[in-house]
N, C-alpha and C positions, 0 to 999 in steps of 0.2 A: 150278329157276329157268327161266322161259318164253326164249324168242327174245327177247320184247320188252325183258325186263329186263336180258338179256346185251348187248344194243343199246346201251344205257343203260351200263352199266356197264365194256361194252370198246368205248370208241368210237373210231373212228379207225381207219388202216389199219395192218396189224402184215404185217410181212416175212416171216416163218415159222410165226409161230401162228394157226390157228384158233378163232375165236371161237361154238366149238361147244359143248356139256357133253363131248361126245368126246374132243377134244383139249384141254380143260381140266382134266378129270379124268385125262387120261393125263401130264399137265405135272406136275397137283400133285392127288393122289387124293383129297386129303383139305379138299380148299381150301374148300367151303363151310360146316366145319365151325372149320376152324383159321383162317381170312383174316378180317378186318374186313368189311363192307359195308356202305354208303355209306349216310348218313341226307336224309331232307329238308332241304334250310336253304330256309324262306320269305324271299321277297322284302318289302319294306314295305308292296307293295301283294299279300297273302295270294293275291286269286285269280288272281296270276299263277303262270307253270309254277314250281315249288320247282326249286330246282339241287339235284342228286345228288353230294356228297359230304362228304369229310369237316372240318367247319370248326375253324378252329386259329387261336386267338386269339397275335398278332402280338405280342410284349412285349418290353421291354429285356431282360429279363431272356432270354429266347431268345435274342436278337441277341448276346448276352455267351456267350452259350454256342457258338455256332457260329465268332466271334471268338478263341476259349480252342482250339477244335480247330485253326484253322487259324494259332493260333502254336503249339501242339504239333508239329504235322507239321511246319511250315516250321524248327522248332527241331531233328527229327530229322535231316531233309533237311541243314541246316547240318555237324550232328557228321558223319554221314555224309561227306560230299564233304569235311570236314580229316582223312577218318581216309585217305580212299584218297589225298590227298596229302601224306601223311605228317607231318602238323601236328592231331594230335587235341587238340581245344578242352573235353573234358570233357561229360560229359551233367547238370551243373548243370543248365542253362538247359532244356532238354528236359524234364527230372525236375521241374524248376518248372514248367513249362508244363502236363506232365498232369497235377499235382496240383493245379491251378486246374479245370483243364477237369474231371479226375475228380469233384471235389465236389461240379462242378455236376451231370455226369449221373446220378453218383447220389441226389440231389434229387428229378433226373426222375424215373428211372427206378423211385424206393421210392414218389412223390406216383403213377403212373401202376399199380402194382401192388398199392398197398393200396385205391387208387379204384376199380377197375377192374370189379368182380362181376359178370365175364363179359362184359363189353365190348371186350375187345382194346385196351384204352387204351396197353399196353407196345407193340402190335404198331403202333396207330396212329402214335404217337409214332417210330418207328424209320421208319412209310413215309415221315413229316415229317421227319425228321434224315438219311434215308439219302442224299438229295436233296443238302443238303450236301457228306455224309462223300465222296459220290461227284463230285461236281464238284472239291473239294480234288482228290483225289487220281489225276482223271483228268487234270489240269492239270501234275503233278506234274513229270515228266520235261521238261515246260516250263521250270518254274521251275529245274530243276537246271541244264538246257541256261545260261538266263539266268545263270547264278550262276558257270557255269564248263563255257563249250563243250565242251572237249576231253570231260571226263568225264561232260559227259550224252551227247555220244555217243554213248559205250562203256560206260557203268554206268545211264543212266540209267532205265532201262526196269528194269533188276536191283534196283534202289534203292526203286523204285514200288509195289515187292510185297513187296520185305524190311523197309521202314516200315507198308505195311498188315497185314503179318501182324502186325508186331510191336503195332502198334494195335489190333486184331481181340480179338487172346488179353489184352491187358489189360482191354478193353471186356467181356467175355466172365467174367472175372475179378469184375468190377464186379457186371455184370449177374446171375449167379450169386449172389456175396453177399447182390444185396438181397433176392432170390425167398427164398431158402431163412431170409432170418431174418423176411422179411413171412410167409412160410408157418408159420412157429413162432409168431408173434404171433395167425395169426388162425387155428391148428389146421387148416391146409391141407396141397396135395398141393404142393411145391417145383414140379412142372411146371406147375401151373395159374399159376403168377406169372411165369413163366420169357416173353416171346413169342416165340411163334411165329413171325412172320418174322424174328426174328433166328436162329434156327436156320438157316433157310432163307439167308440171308445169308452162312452162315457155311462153308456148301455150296454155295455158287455166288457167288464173289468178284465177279463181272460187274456184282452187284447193286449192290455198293457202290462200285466203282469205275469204273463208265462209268453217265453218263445218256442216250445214243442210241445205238443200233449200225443203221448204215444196211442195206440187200438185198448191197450189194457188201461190209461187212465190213470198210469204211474205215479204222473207229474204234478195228477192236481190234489193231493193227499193235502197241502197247505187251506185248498180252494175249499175241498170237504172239512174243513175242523173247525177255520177261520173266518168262512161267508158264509155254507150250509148250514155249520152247526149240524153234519153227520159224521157216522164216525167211517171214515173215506177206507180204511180195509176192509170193513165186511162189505162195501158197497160193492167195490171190487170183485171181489171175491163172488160176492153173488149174481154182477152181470158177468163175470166169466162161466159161470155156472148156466146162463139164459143164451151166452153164446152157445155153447155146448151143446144145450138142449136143441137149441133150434136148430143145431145143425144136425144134428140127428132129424130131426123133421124134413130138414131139408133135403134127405134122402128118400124120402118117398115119393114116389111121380104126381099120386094126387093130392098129397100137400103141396109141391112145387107148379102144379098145375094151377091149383083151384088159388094161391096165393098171385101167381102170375096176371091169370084174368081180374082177378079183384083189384091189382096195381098194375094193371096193363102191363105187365113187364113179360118183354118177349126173350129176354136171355136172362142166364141164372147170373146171383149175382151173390156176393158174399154175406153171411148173416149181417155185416155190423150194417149194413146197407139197408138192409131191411130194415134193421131194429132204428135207425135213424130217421125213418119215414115221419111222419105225424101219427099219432096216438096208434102204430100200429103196436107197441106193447101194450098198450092198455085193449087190442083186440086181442093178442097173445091170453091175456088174462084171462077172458070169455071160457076159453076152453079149456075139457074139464081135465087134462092132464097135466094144468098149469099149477104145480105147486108154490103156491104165494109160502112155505114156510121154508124153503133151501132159494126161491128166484126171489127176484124182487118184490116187495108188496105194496100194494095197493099206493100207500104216502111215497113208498121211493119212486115209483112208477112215474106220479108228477114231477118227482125231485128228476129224472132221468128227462123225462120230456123236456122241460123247462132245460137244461142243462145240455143236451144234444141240439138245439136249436142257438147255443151258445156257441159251443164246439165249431159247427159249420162255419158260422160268422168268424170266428177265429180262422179255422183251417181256409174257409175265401180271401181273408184281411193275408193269411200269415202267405199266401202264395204272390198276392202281390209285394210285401216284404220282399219277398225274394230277387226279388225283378231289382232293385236301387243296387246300384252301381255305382259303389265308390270308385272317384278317381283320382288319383295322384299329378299334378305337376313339377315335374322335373326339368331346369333347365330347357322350359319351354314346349319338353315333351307332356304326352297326356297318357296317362299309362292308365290299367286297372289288370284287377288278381285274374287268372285266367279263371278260380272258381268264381268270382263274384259275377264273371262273362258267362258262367254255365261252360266254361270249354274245358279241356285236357290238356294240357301242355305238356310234353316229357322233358322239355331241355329246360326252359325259363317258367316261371311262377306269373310273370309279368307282360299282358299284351298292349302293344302301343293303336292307338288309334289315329284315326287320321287329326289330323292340324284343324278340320273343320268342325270338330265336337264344340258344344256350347252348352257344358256341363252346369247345373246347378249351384251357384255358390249365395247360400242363404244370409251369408252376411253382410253382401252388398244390395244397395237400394233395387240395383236391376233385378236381383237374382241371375236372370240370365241376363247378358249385355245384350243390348239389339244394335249394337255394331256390328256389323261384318265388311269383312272384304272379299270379293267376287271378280272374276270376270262377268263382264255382261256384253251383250249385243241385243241388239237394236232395227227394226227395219222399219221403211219410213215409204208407202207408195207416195209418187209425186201426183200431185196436183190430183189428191184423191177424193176430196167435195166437190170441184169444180165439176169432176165425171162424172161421180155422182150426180150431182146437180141436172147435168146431160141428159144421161140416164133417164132421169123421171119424166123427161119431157119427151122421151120416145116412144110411150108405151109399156103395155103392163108385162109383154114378152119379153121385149128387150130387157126389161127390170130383170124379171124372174133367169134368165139365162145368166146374166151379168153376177149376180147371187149365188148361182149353181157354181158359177166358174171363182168365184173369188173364195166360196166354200171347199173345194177343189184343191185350189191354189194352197188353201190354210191345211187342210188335215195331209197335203207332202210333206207342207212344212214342219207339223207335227209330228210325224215318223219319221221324220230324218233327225228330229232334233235328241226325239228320243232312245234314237240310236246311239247317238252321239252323247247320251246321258246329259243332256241338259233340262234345266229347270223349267217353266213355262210363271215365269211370275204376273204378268199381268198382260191383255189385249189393249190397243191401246187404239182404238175405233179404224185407224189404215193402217195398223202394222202390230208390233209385239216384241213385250222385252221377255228376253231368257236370261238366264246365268247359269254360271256352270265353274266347274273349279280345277278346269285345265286350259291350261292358253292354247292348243293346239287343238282342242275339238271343237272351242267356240270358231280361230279359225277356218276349221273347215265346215264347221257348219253355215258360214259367212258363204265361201266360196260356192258351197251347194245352191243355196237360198237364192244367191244370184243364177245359177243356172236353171232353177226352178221358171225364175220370172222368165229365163228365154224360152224355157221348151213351153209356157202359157204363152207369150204372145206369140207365140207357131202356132197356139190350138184358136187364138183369135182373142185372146184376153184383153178384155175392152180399157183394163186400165195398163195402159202403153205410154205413159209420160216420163215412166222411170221409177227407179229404184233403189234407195238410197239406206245404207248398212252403216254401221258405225258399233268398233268393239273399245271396250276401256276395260281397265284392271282398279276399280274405284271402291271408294266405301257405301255399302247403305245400311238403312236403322232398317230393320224387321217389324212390321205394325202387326200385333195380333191382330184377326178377321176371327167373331164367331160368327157362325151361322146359326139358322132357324132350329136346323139340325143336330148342334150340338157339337158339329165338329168345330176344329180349327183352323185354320190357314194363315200365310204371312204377307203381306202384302211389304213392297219393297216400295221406298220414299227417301229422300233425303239426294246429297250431292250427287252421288255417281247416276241417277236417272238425271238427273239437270243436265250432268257434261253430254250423256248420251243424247239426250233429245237436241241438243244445244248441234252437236256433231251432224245430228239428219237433218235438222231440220234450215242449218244455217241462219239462226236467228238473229244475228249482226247485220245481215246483210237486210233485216226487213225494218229495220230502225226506220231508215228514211222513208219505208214508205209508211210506216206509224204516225211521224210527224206532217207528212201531207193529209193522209185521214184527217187526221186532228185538224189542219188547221182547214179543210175544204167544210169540217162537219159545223165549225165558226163562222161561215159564210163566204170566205175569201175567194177571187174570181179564179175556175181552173187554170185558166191560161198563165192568170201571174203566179202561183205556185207551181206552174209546169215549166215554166220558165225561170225560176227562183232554182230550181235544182237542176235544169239542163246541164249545167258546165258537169255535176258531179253523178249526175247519167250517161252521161257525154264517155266521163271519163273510166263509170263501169263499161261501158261498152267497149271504150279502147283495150281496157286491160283483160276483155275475159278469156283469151289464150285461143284464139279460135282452132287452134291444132288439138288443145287437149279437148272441145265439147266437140271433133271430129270423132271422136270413139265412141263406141257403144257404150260401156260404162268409165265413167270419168270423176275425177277428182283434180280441186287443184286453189293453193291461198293465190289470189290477186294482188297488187300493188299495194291497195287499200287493205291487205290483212282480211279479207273478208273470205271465210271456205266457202267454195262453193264444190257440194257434194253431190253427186249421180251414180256413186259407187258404191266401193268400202272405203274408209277411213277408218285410223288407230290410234290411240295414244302416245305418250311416249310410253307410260308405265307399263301398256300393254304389250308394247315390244320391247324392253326393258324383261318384263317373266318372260315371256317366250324367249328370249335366245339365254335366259337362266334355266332353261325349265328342264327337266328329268329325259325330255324325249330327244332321241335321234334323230340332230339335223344336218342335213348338208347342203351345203351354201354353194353356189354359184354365180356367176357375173352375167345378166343378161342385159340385151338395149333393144328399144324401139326409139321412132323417130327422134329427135331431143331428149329422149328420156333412156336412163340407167338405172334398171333396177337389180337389188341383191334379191334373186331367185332362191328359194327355201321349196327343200321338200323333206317331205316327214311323213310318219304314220298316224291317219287318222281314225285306226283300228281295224276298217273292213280291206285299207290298202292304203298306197302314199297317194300324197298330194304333191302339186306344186304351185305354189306362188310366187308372187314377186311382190318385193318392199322397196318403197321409194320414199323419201321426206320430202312432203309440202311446201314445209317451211314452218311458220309461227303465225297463228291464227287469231283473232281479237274475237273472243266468243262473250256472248253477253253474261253477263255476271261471273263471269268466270276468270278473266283478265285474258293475257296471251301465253299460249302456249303450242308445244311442238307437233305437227299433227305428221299423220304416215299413210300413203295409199298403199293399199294391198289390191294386188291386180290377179287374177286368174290365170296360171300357168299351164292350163292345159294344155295348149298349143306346144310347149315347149319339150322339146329333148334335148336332156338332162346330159345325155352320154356328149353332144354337139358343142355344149357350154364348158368355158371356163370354172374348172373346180375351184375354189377360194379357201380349200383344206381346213384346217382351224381356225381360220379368220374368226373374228368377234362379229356377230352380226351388225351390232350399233355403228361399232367401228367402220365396217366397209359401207353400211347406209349411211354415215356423214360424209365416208369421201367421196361417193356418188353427187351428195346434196351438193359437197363446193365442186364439186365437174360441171354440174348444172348450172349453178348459180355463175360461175367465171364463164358460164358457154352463156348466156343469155343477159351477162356484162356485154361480151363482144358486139353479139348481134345488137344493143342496142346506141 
C-alpha cells in the first residue's frame, strides 16, 4: 500500500503509532491480509470525491441489538454489587438478558459468515459493534459508582473486567459455534468464518473496552487498578516525568544523532515516538543519568512495554473504527452525518449519496444484497471463430497481426469506455460486457464502439463480418471473485447478461439449426433434413428485409419474431430511463429510406451526440418470452438545425407513432 493510501486510511493524529508500513506491520504483521479495507461510497453527485470507508446500514433491528447488550451488562453489573453486599438478587434477570441479546448476535454473526466470501463481513461487523461493547463498558465503573458509591470505589474498576471477561468467553462461545457449523454447511476451513479481529480483540481487551486513550494515559486509570493491579497515577506521573526528561535529551545534536543512527531514523520525531519503539526504555535505562527512583523502574518498564504494544493495536484497530459509516434510509434516500463522511458541512449535518451505495445491513441473510440494477451493454464480433478459425490456417504472421490489431481494437475500447465512466465487468472471448449507471453514457459509448469497428476495418481489421451491440436497463446478482491475491472483484451473472447475450447474439433464430445438428448427429440423410426445413428457410429468406441488411449497420424483427442484429439494439426498459433520465434532450423527427426515426441528441460529457431510435417490433428471444426491442442508429450524419424539432414530445410517445407509420406503410406495400 503507497503513502497516499495510508493517508487515507489512518488519518488523523495517533499518540504512539506510526502511520508507516513499518510500524504497521510490526503492530499487526499480518494486517493487510486479515483487516477489512475501506470501499468507495459515492456521493449523489458521482464526480464528487467518494468517502473511504465502510457503510453500515442503520436499522431497528441493530439499535435492539446494542439495546439487549447494554441491559445484559447493566443486569450483570446489578447481581454483582448485591452479591458483594451480601443481598444476592439471582442471575435470572442477567441469564434473560443474554439470551435476548445472544439470539440476536448470533443472527449477525451466521447472516455475516455465510455472506461473507472473503469479505471480512464478521470482522466488519465487530469494527461496527465494538464501538458499542466499548463505550458500555468503559462507562461501567461509572454506573457502579452511581448505583452504590461506596463500592465502586473499591470494587469498581474489579467488576469492569470480571463482567467483560465473563462477556468475551460467552461471545467467543457464540461466535465459535456459528463458524464451525456455517463451515460444515459450506465444506469450509472453521477459521475462514471465524474473524479475525475478534481474535485480536480478545488479545488486547483495550479494544473493546476503551474508545480513546489520550498521550497522557488519562483514560486508562480503570485498565491500571482493575487488569494491572498498578496504581495508574503515579504511573502517569512518572512517564510524564520520562517524557520530560527525554525531551531534554532530545535537544542535544549528539544524542539526537547517535539515537537517529541506532533507529535509522532520519527526521526528528516526537519523544512518545521514541519511547514506543521496542525495549527502547529499557535502553533509556542503561544510562547512567536514568533515574529509576522519579522515572519509571525496572518492573514498570515491562509493565510499559507490554502495554505500549497494546496501545498501538488499539490506536491501528481504533483508526479503522473510524472509517464505518453509518447510514440512514429515508424515504428511499441514503443519507449519512457529514462527520461520520469525514467532511464539513455549514448548511446541513446530513450528506446524501448516490441511489447505488450497497450499504451493510447485518440483519439480513445477504448483508449486502447482490441484486443490482444497471445499465449494461454488450458487443458481440460476428462470425468471430469462424475467422479465427481462418486465421490459423494462414500462417504464424497473419496470426500475430490479426492479435496486434484485435488488441488495438480492445484497449480504444477501453479508454473510451472509461471515459465515459463505465465499468468493465467481464471479456467475453469476441466481445465484452460493461455497465454503468447512466443511460446516456452507456448510449454513447454504443455509438463510439461502432465507430471504432469502422475506423479498424479502414486499418484492415481482419474481423469484417460485423458488429453486433445490444444495451438493456436489467438486473444482476454480484458474485464475489477472490483472488490469489487477496483482493476482491464482482463478477456479474444472472437475468440481465442472458437478455444481453440473447440481444447479440439472436439466439431464436439458431433453434432450427440446433434441431438439424441434432437430428444429422442421429444419422438421418442431409438431403431429407435439408429438405424437411426448406419451406421455413425458404421463408427466412423471404422475410429478411433486404433493404434493411443494405446498410452498413442494421437491425430488424422478421415475420417470424426472430431479431436479427448487425447493429445496436435496446430495450424497452432502457429507453423507458433514458427519455426519464436527468440529462438534456432534444428530440427530432428524422427519415431514411422506409424508416422514421426519433433523432436524440444529448451530452455525453466531452460534447453532444446524436442518434436516432426506432421500434423493431416484438421479438421471441429464447428463454426470455417476447418482448419490445429498439434500433439506435448513428446520427452523425445528421443536422440537427435541418430537422424537425419535436419540442417536449415524450420520446416513447413519438417512437410508437413512428412504429404504426411503419407498420400501416409496410401493410400497404404488402
Amino acid at each position: 500500500m503507497n503513502d497516499a493510501a495510508l493517508a487515507r486510511l489512518f488519518r488523523g493524529k495517533f499518540s504512539f503509532l506510526r502511520a508507516d508500513p513499518e510500524d504497521l506491520r510490526a503492530t499487526i504483521p499480518e494486517w493487510e491480509e486479515i483487516l477489512p479495507m475501506p470501499q468507495r461510497i459515492f456521493l449523489a453527485q458521482e464526480e464528487a470525491t467518494p468517502i473511504q470507508g465502510f457503510p453500515i446500514l442503520l436499522t431497528d433491528s441493530l439499535t435492539q441489538l446494542r439495546e439487549s447488550l447494554a441491559a445484559y451488562v447493566e443486569a450483570e453489573e446489578e447481581f454483582e454489587l448485591s452479591t458483594i453486599r451480601g443481598r444476592p438478587i439471582g442471575r435470572s434477570r442477567a441469564s434473560a438478558a443474554w439470551g435476548l441479546y445472544a439470539d440476536q448476535l448470533e443472527r449477525v454473526t451466521e447472516n455475516a459468515a455465510s455472506s461473507s466470501f472473503g469479505r471480512h463481513f464478521p470482522s466488519i461487523f465487530w469494527l461496527y459493534h465494538s464501538v458499542g461493547v466499548a463505550r458500555l463498558f468503559k462507562e461501567s465503573p461509572r454506573r457502579v459508582r452511581r448505583n452504590d458509591l461506596a463500592v465502586g470505589k473499591t470494587h469498581g474498576d474489579q467488576l469492569k473486567y470480571l463482567i467483560f471477561n465473563r462477556y468475551l468467553d460467552k461471545v467467543l462461545s457464540v461466535t465459535y459455534d456459528v463458524a464451525r457449523r456455517v463451515a460444515e454447511s459450506s465444506e469450509e476451513h472453521e477459521q475462514e468464518h471465524f474473524p479475525a479481529l475478534l481474535t485480536r480483540m480478545r488479545d488486547n481487551m483495550l479494544i473493546l473496552t476503551e474508545d480513546h486513550i489520550s498521550p497522557d494515559l488519562g483514560e486508562l486509570g480503570s485498565f491500571f487498578v482493575g487488569c494491572l493491579r498498578v496504581d495508574g497515577r503515579e504511573f502517569r506521573e512518572r512517564f510524564a516525568r520520562l517524557v520530560e526528561w527525554h525531551d531534554e535529551r532530545l535537544e542535544s545534536p549528539d544524542f539526537r544523532s547517535a539515537i537517529g543512527r541506532m533507529l535509522g531514523v532520519h527526521e526528528h520525531q516526537g519523544s512518545r515516538h521514541y519511547l514506543a519503539r521496542p525495549a527502547y526504555v529499557s535502553f533509556l535505562a542503561t544510562r547512567r543519568d536514568y533515574d529509576q527512583e522519579t522515572l519509571l523502574p525496572t518492573p514498570w518498564i515491562k509493565v510499559w512495554e507490554t502495554l505500549v504494544a497494546r496501545i498501538k493495536e488499539f490506536e491501528f484497530l481504533a483508526a479503522l473504527r473510524r472509517l464505518v459509516v453509518p447510514i440512514q434510509e429515508v424515504d428511499g434516500r441514503l443519507t449519512c452525518s457529514a462527520a461520520a463522511a469525514g467532511r464539513t458541512v455549514s448548511q446541513r449535518s446530513d450528506i446524501e449519496l448516490s441511489d447505488s451505495t450497497r450499504p451493510m445491513d447485518f440483519m439480513t441473510p445477504w448483508v449486502v444484497d447482490p441484486l443490482v440494477e444497471r445499465f449494461g451493454l454488450i458487443y458481440d464480433i460476428t462470425e468471430f471463430s469462424a475467422i479465427v478459425s481462418a486465421l490459423r490456417r494462414s500462417g504464424n504472421k497473419t496470426q500475430d497481426d490479426s492479435i496486434r490489431q484485435i488488441f488495438r481494437f480492445q484497449r480504444r475500447i477501453n479508454r473510451m469506455t472509461r471515459a465515459h465512466r463505465l465499468q468493465l465487468e467481464k471479456y467475453l472471448g469476441d466481445g465484452a460486457l460493461y455497465s454503468g449507471r447512466f443511460a446516456t453514457r452507456l448510449l454513447a459509448a454504443a455509438v463510439h464502439l461502432q465507430r471504432f469497428y469502422k475506423y479498424a476495418l479502414a486499418e484492415g481489421f481482419p474481423f469484417d463480418r460485423g458488429l453486433r451491440i445490444a444495451l438493456n436497463y436489467g438486473k444482476y446478482r454480484l458474485l464475489p471473485i477472490e483472488s490469489d491475491g487477496g483482493d476482491h472483484r464482482y463478477e456479474f451473472f444472472g437475468h440481465g447478461i442472458v437478455e444481453l447475450s440473447r440481444l447479440v447474439t439472436g439466439k431464436s433464430s439458431q433453434e432450427i439449426d440446433g434441431v438439424k445438428t441434432a437430428l444429422l448427429s442421429r444419422g438421418y440423410d442431409p438431403e431429407h433434413v435439408d429438405r424437411f426445413f426448406a419451406p421455413v428457410a425458404q421463408e427466412t429468406i423471404q422475410l429478411d428485409g433486404r433493404t434493411e441488411e443494405a446498410r452498413e449497420f442494421y437491425a430488424y424483427v422478421n415475420q417470424s419474431g426472430v431479431l436479427i442484429n448487425e447493429g445496436i439494439v435496446a430495450t424497452q426498459r432502457f429507453i423507458e430511463h433514458l427519455a426519464n433520465s436527468d440529462a438534456a434532450l432534444s428530440l427530432f423527427r428524422a427519415a431514411a429510406v422506409r424508416r422514421r426515426y426519433v433523432a436524440l441528441s444529448c451530452d455525453e460529457g466531452s460534447g453532444r451526440i446524436t442518434v436516432g431510435i426506432r421500434k423493431l417490433g416484438m421479438a421471441r428471444l429464447k428463454g426470455l418470452g417476447s418482448q419490445a426491442i429498439y434500433e439506435v442508429v448513428d446520427g452523425a450524419g445528421w443536422n440537427t438545425q435541418e430537422l424537425e424539432s419535436l419540442g417536449d414530445a415524450a420520446l416513447l410517445d413519438e417512437v410508437e407513432k413512428d412504429f404504426g407509420w411503419a407498420t400501416n406503410a409496410a401493410a400497404r406495400r404488402s
